[in-house]
C-alpha positions in Angstrom: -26.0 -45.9 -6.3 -27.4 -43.3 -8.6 -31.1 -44.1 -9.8 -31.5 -44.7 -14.1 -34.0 -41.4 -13.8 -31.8 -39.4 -11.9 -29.8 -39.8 -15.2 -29.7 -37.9 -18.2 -29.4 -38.9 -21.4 -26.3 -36.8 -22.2 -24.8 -38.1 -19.0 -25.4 -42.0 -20.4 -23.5 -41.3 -23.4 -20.6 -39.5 -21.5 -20.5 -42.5 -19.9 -20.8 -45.2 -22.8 -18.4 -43.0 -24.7 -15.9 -43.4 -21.6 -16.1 -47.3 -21.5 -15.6 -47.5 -25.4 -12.3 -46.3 -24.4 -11.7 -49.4 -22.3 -13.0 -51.7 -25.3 -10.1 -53.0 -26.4 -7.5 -55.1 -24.2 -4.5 -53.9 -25.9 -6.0 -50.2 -24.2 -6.5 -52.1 -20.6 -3.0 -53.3 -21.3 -1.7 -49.7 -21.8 -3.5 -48.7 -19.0 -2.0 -51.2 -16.6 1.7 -50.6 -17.9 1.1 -46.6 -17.0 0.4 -47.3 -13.5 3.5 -48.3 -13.6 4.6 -45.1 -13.9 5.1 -43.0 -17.4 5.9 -44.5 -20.9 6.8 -43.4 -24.1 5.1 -45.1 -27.2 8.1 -47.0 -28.1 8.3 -48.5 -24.5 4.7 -49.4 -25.1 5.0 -50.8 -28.3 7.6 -52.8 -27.7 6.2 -54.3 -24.0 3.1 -54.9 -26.0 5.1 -56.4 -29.0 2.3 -54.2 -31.1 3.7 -51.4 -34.0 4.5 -48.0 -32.5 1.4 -46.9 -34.9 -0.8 -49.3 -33.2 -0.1 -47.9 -29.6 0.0 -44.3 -31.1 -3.5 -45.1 -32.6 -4.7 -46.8 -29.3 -3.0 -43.8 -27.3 -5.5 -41.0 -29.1 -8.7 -42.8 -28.1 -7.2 -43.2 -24.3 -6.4 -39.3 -24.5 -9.9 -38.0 -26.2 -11.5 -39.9 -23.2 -9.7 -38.6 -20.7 -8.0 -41.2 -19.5 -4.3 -40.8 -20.1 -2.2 -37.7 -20.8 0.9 -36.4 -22.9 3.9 -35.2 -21.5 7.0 -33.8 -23.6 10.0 -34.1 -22.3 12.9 -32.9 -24.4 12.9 -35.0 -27.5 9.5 -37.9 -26.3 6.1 -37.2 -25.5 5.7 -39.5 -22.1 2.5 -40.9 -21.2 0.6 -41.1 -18.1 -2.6 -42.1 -16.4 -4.7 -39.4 -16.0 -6.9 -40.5 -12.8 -5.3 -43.4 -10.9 -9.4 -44.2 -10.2 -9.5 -45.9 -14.1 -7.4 -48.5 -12.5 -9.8 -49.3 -9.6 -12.3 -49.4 -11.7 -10.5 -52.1 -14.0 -9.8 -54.0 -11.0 -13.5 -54.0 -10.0 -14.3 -55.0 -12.8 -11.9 -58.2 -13.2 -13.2 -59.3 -9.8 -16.7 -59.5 -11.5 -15.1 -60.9 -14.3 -13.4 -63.6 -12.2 -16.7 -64.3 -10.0 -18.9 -64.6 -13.3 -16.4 -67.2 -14.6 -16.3 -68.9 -11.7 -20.0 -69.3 -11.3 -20.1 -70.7 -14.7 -17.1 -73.3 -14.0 -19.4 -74.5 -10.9 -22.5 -74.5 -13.4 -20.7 -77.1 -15.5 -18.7 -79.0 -13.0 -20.5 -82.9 -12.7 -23.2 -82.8 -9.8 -23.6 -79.1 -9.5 -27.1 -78.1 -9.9 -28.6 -75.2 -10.8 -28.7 -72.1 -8.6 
């Protein structure tokens, strides 16, 4: 684990500016369905059931993070993950997810007493 003042500042907002890119779940979704393998935006849009802007829109702040890449081929620009990592990382952080909620469901089940 890397210590807070082994940190710099610079390297927090690298790092804030990275999760922003994860912010939304219609970009999570994105990010799952190129795991997949690669996508166009029409592909996307219409698996999401979102406008082809929308995914186009959702696309740029995925690619000016770093986190997804632009392929042409021929006539479409395809779409790919750019570090397979960014899906670990959304895993890890559904298992937190899914233990936080879980905690809280025991929390409110009858008899259960504070931890």
């Amino acid at each position: 684990m890397v210590a807070v003042s082994d940190m710099s500042s610079e390297s927090v907002q690298l790092h804030a500016y990275l999760c922003s890119g994860l912010s939304d779940p219609k970009r999570i979704a994105i990010l799952y369905l190129l795991a997949e393998g690669p996508k166009n935006v029409n592909t996307l849009a219409r698996t999401l059931g979102i406008s082809q802007p929308t995914v186009s829109r959702h696309l740029k702040i995925l690619r000016e993070r770093g986190l997804v890449r632009a392929q042409r081929r021929k006539q479409a620009v395809f779409y790919t993950l750019n570090d397979r990592r960014v899906i670990q990382a959304l895993d890890l952080l559904r298992d937190v997810m899914r233990d936080h909620l879980l905690s809280q469901a025991h929390l409110l089940s009858p008899g259960a007493t504070p931890g």
